[in-house]
DSSP file (Angstrom, degrees, kcal/mol; ACC not computed):
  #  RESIDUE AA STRUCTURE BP1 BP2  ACC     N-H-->O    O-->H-N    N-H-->O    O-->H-N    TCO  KAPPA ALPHA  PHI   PSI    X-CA   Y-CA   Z-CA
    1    1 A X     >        0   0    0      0, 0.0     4,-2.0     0, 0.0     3,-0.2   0.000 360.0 360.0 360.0 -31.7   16.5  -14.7   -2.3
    2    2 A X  H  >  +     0   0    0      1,-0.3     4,-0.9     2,-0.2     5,-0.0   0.697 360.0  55.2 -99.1  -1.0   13.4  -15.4   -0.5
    3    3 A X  H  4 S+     0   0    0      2,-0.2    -1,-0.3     3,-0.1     4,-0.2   0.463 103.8  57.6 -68.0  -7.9   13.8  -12.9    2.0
    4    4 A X  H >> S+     0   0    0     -3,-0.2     3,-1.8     2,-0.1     4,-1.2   0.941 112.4  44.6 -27.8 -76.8   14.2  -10.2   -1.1
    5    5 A X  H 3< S+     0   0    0     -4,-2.0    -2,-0.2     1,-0.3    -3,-0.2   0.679 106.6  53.4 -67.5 -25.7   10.8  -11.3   -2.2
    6    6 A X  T 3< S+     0   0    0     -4,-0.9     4,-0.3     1,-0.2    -1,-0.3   0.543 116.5  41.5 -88.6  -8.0    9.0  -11.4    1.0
    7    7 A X  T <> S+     0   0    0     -3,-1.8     4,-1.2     1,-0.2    -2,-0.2   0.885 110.7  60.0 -90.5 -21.6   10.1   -7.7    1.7
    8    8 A X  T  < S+     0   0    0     -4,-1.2    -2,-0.2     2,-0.2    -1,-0.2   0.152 112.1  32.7  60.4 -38.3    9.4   -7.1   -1.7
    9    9 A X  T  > S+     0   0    0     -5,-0.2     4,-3.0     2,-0.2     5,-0.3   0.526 115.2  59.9-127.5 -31.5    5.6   -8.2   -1.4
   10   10 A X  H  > S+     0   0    0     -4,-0.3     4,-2.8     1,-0.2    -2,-0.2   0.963 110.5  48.9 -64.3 -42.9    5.5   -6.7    2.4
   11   11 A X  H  X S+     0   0    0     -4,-1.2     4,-0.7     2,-0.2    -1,-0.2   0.826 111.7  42.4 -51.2 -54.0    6.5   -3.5    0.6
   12   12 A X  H  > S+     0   0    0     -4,-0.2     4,-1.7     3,-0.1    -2,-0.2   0.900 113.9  55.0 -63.6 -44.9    4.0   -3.6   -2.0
   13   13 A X  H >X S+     0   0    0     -4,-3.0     4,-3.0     2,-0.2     3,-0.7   0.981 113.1  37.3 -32.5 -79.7    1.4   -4.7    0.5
   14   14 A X  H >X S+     0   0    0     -4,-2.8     3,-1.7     1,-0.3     4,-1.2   0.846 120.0  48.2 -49.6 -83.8    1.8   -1.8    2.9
   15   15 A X  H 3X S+     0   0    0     -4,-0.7     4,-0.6     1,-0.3    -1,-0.3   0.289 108.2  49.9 -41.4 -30.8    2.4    0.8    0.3
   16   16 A X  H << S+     0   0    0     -4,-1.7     4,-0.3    -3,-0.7    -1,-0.3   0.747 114.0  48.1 -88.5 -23.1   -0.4    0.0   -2.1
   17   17 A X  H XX S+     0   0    0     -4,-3.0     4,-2.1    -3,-1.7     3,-1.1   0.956 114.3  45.4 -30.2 -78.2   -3.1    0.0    1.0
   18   18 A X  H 3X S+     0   0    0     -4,-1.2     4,-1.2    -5,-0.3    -2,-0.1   0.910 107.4  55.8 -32.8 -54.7   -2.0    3.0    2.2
   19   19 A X  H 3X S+     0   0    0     -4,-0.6     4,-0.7    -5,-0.2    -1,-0.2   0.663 108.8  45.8 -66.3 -15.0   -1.8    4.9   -1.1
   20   20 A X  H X4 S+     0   0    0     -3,-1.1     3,-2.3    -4,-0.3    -2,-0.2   0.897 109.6  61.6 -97.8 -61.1   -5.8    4.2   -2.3
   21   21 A X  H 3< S+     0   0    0     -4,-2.1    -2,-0.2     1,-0.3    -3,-0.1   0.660 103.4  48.6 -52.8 -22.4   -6.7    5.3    1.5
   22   22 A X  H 3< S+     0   0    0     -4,-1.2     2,-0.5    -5,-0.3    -1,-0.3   0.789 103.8  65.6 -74.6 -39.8   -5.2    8.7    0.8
   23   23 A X    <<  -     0   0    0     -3,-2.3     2,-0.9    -4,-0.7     3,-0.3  -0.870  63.6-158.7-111.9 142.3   -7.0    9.4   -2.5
   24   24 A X    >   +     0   0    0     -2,-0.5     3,-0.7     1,-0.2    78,-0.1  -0.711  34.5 147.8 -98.4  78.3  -10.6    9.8   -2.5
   25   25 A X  T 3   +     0   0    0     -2,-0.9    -1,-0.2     1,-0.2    -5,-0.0   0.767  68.1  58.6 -51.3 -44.5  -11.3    9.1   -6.0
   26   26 A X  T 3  S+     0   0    0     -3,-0.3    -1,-0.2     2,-0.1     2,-0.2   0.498  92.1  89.3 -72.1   5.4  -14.7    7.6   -5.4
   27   27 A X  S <  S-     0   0    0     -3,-0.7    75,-0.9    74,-0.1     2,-0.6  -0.415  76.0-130.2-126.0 153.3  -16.0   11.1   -3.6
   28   28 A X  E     +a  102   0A   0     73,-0.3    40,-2.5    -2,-0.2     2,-0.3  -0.979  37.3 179.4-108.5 114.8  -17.6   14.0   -5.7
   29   29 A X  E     -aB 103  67A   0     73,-1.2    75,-2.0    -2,-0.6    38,-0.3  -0.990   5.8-178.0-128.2 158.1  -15.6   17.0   -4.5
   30   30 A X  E     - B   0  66A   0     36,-1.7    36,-1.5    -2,-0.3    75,-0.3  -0.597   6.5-170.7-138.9 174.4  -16.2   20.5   -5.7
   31   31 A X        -     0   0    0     -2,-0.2    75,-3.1    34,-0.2     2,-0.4  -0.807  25.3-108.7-163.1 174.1  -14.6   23.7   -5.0
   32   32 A X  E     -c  106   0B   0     -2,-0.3    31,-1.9    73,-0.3     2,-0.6  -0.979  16.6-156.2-131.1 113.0  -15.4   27.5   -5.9
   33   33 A X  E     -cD 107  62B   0     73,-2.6    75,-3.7    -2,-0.4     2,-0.7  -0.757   9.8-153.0 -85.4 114.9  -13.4   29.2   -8.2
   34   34 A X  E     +cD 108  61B   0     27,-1.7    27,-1.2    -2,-0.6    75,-0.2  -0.965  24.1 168.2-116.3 118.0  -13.8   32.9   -7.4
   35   35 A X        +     0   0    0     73,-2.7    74,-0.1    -2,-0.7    -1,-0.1  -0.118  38.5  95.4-103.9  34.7  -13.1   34.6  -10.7
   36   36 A X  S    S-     0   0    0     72,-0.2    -2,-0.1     2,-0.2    73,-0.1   0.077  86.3-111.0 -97.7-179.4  -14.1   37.7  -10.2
   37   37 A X  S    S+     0   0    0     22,-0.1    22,-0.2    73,-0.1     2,-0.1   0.333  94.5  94.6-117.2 -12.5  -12.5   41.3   -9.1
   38   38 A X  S    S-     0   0    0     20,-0.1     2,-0.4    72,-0.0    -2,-0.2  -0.287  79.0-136.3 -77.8 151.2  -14.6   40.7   -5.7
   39   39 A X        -     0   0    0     19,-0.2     2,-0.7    20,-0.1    19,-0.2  -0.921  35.5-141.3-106.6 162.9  -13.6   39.3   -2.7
   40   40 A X  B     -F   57   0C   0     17,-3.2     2,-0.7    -2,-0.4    17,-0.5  -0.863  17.0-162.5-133.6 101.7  -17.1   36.7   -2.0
   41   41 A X        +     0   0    0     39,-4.6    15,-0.2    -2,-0.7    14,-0.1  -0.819  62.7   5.8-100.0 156.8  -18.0   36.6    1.4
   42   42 A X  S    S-     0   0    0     -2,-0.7     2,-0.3     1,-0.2    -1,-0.2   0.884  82.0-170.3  76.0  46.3  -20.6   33.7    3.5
   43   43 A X        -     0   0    0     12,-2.5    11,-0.8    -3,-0.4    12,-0.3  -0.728   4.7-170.6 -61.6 120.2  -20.5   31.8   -0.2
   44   44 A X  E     -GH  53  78D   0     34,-1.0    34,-1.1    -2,-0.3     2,-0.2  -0.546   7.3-165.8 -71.4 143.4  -23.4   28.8    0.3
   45   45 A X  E     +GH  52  77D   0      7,-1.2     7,-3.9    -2,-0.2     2,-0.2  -0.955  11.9 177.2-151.8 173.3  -24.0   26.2   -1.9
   46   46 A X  E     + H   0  76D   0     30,-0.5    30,-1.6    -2,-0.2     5,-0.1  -0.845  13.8 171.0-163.9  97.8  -26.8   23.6   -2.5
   47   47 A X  S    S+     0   0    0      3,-0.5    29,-0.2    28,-0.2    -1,-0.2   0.994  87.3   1.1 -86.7 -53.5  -27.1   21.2   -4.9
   48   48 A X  S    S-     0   0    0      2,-0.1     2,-0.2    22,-0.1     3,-0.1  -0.328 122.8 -58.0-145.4  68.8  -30.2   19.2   -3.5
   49   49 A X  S    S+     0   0    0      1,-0.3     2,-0.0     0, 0.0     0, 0.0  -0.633 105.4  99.0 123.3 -46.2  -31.5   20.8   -0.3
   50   50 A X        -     0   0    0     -2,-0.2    -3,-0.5     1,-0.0     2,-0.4  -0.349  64.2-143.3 -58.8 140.9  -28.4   20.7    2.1
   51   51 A X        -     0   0    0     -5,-0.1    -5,-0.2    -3,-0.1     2,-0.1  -0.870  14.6-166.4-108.3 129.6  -26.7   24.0    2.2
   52   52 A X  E     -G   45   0D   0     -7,-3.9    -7,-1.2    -2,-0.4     2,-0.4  -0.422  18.6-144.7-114.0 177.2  -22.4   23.4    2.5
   53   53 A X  E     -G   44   0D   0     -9,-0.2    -9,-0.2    -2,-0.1   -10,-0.0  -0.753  16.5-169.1-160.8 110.2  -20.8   27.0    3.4
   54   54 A X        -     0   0    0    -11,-0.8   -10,-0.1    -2,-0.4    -1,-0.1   0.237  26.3-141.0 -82.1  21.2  -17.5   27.7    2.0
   55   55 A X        -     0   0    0    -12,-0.3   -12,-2.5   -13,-0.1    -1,-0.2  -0.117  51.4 -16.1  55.9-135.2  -16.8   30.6    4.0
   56   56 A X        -     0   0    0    -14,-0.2     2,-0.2   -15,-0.2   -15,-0.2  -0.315  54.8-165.1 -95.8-177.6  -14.9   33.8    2.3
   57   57 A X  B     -F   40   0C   0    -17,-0.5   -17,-3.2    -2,-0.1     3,-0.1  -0.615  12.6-138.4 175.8 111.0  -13.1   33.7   -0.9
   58   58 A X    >   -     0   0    0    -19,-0.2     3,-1.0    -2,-0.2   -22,-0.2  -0.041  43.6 -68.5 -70.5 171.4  -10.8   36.3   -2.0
   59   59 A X  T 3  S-     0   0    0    -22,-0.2    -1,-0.2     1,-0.2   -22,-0.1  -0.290 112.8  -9.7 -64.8 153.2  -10.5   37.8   -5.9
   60   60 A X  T 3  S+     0   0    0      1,-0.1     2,-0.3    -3,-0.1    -1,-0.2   0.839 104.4 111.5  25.5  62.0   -9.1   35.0   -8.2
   61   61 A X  E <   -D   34   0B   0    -27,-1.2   -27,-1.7    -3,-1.0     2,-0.4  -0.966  63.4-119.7-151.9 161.0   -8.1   32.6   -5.8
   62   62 A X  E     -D   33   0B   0     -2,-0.3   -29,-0.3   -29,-0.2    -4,-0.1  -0.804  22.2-118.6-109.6 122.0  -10.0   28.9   -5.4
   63   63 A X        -     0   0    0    -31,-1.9     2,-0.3    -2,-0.4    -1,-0.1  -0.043  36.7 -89.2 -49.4 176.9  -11.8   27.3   -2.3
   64   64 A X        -     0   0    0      1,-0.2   -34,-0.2   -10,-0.1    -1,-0.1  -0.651  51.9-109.9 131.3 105.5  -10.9   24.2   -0.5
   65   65 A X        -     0   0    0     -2,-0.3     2,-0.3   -36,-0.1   -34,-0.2  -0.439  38.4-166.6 -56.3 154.2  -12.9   20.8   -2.2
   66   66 A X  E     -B   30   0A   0    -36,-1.5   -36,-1.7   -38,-0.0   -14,-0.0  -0.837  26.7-101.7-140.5 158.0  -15.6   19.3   -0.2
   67   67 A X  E     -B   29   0A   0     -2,-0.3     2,-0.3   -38,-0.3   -38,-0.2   0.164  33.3-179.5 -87.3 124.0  -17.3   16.5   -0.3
   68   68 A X        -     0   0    0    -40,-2.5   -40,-0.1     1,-0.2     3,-0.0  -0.853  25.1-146.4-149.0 128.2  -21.2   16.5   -1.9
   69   69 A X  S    S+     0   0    0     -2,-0.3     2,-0.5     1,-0.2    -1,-0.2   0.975  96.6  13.1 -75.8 -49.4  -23.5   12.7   -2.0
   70   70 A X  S    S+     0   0    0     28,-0.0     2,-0.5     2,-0.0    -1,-0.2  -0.834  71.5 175.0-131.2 145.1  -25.0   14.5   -5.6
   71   71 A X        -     0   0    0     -2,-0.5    28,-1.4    28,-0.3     2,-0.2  -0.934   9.6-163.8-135.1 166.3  -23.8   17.5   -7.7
   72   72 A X        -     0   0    0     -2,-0.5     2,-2.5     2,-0.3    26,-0.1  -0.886  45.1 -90.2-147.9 137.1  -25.3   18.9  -11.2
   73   73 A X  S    S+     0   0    0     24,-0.4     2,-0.3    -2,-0.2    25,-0.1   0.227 112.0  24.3 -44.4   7.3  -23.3   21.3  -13.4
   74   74 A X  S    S+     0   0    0     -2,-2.5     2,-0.3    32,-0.0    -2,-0.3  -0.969  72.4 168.8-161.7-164.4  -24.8   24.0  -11.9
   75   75 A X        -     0   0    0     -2,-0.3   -28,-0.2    -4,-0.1     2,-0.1  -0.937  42.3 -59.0 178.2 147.4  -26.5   24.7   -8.4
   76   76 A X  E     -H   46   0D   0    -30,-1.6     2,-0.6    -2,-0.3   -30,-0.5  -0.256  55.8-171.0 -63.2 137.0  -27.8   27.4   -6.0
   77   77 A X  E     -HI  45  88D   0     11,-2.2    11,-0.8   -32,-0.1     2,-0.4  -0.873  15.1-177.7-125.1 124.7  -25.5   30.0   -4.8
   78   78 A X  E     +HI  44  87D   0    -34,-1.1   -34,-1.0    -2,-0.6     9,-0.2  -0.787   8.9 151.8-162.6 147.4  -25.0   32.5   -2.7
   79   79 A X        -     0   0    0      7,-1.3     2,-0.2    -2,-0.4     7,-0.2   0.249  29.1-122.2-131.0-122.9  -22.9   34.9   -1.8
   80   80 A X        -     0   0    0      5,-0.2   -39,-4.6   -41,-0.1     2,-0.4  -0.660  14.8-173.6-166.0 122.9  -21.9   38.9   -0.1
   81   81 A X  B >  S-J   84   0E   0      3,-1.3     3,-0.7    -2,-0.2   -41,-0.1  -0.838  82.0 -28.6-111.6 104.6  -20.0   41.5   -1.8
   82   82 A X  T 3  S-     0   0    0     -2,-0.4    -1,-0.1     1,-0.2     3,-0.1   0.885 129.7 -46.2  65.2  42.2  -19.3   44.4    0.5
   83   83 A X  T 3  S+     0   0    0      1,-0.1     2,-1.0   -42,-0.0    -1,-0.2   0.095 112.3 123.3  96.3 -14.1  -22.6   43.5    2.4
   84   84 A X  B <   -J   81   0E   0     -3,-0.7    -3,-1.3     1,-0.1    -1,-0.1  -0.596  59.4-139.2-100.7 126.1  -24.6   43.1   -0.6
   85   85 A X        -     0   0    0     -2,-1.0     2,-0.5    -5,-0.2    -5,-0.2  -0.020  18.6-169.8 -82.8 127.4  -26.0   39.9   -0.9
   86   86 A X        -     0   0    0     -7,-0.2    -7,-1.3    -2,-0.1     2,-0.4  -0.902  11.5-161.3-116.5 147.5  -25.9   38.3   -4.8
   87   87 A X  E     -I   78   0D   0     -2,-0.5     2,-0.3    -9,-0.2    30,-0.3  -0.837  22.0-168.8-121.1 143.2  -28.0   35.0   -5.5
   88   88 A X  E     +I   77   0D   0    -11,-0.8   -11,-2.2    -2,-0.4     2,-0.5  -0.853  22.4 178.2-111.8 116.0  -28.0   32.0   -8.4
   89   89 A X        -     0   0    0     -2,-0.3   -13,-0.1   -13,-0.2    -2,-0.0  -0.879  20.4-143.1-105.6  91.6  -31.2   30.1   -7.8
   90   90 A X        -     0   0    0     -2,-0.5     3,-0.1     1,-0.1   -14,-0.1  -0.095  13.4-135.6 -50.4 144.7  -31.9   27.2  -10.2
   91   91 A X  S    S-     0   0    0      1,-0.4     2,-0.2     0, 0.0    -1,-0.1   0.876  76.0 -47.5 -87.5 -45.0  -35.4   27.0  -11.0
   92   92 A X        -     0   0    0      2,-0.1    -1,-0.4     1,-0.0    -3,-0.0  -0.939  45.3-108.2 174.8-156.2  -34.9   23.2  -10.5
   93   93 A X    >   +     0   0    0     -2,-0.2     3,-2.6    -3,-0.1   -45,-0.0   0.166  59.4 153.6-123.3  15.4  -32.2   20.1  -11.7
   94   94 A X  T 3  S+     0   0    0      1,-0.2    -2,-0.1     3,-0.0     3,-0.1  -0.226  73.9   3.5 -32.2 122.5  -35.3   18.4  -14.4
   95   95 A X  T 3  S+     0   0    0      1,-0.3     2,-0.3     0, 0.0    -1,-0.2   0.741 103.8 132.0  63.9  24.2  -33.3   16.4  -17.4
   96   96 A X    <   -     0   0    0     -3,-2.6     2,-0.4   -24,-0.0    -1,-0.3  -0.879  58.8-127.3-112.7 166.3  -30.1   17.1  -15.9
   97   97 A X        -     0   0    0     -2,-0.3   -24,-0.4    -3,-0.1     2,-0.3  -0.696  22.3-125.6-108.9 114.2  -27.4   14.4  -15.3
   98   98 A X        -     0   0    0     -2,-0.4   -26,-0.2   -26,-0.1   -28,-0.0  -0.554  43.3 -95.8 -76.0 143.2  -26.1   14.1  -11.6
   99   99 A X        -     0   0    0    -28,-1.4   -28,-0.3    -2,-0.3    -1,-0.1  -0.260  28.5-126.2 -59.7 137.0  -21.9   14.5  -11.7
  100  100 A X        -     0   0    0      1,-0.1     2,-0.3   -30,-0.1    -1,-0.1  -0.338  44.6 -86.4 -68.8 177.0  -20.0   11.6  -11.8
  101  101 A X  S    S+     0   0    0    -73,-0.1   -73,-0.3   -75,-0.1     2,-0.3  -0.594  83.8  93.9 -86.6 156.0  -17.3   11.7   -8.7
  102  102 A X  E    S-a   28   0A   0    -75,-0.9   -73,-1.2    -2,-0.3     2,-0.7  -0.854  83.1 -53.0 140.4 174.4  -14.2   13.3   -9.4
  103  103 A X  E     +a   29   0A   0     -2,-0.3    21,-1.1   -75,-0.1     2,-0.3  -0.748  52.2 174.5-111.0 137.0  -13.1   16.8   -8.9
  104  104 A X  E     - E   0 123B   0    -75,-2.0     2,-0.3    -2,-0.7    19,-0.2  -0.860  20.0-152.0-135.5 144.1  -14.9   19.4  -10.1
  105  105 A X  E     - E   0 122B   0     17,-1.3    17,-4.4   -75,-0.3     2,-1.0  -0.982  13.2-149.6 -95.8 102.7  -14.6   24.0   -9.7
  106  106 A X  E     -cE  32 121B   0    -75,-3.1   -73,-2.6    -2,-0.3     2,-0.6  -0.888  20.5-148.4 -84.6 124.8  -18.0   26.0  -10.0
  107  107 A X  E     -cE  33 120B   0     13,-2.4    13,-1.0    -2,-1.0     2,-0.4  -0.889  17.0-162.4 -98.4 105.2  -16.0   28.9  -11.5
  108  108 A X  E     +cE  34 119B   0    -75,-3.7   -73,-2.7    -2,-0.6     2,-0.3  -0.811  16.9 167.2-103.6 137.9  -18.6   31.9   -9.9
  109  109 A X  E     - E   0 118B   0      9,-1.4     9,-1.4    -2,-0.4     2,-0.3  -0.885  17.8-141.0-142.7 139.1  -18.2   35.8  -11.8
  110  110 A X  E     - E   0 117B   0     -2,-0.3     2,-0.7     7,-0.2     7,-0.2  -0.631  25.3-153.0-112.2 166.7  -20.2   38.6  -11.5
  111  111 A X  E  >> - E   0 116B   0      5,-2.9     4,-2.5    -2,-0.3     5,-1.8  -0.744  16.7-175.1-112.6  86.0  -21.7   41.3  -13.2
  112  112 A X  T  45S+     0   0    0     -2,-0.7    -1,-0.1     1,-0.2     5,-0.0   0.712  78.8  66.7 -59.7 -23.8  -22.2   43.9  -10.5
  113  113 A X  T  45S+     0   0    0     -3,-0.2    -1,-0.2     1,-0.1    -2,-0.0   0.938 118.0  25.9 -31.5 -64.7  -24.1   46.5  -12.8
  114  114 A X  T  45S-     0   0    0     -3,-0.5    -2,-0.2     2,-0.1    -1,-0.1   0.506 103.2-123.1 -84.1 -21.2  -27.2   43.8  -13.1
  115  115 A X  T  <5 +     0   0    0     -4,-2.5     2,-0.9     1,-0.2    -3,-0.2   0.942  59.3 159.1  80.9  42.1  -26.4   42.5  -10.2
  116  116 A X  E   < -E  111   0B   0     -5,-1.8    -5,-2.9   -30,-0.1     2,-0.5  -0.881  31.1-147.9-130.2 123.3  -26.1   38.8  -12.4
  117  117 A X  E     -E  110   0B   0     -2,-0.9     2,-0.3   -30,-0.3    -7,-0.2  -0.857  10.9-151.1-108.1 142.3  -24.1   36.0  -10.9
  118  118 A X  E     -E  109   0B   0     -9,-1.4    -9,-1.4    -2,-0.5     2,-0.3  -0.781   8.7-165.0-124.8 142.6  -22.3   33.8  -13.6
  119  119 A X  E     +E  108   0B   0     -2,-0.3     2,-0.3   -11,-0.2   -11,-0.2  -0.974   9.1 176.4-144.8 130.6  -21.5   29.8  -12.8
  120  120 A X  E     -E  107   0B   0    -13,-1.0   -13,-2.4    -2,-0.3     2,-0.5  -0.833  19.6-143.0-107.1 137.2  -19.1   27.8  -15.1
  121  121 A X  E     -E  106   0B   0     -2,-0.3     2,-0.6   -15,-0.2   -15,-0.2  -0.946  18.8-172.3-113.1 127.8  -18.2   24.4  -14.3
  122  122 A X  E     -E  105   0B   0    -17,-4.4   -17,-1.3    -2,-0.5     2,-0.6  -0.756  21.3-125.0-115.3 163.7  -15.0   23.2  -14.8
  123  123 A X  E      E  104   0B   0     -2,-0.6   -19,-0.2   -19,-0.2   -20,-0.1  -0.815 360.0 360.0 -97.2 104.8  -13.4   19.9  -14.6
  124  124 A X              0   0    0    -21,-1.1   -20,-0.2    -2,-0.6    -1,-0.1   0.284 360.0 360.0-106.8 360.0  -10.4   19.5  -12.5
């Protein structure tokens, strides 16, 4: 019986170590939701002053999370459709609320007419 328990607790041991080191719960990680009819090439982003680069991103399909020390519900962006370069510049982050961590999608569509890039944030 008390070799039951002590594999039993060796088991619990290993397995609940292991299991927290695999999810990064404490990390703020974001991703790009391209919701669009575009495919979004060189997509930047820059929540306060480092610039991350999420590469390409085909129409309606979702980036890869990474990892950002501060986010805010919305952020500079920028990206290339067919060479032509489309911009979101926030004016600045004043009376906004930095994201808690957890996983978050800037959901990017545009309006190629105006030339007006659109940012949704969702919560994943």
């Amino acid at each position: 019986m008390n070799k039951i328990f002590f594999l039993v607790l060796i088991n619990l041991t290993l397995f609940g170590c292991s299991s927290s080191k695999t999810e990064n719960s404490s990390d703020l990680q974001i991703r790009i939701s391209n919701v669009s009819e575009f495919n979004y090439d060189n997509i930047k982003v820059s929540t306060t002053g480092d610039m991350v680069d999420f590469g390409n991103l085909n129409s309606n399909s979702k980036s890869e999370y990474k990892v950002f020390d501060t986010a805010y519900r919305y952020a500079f962006i920028e990206f290339q459709i067919n060479g032509e370069t489309f911009t979101l510049q926030p004016i600045d982050y004043v009376g906004e609320t930095p994201l808690e961590n957890g996983k978050y999608a800037y959901e990017i569509n545009v309006n190629i007419d105006n030339q007006r890039v659109m940012l949704e944030l969702k919560n994943e």
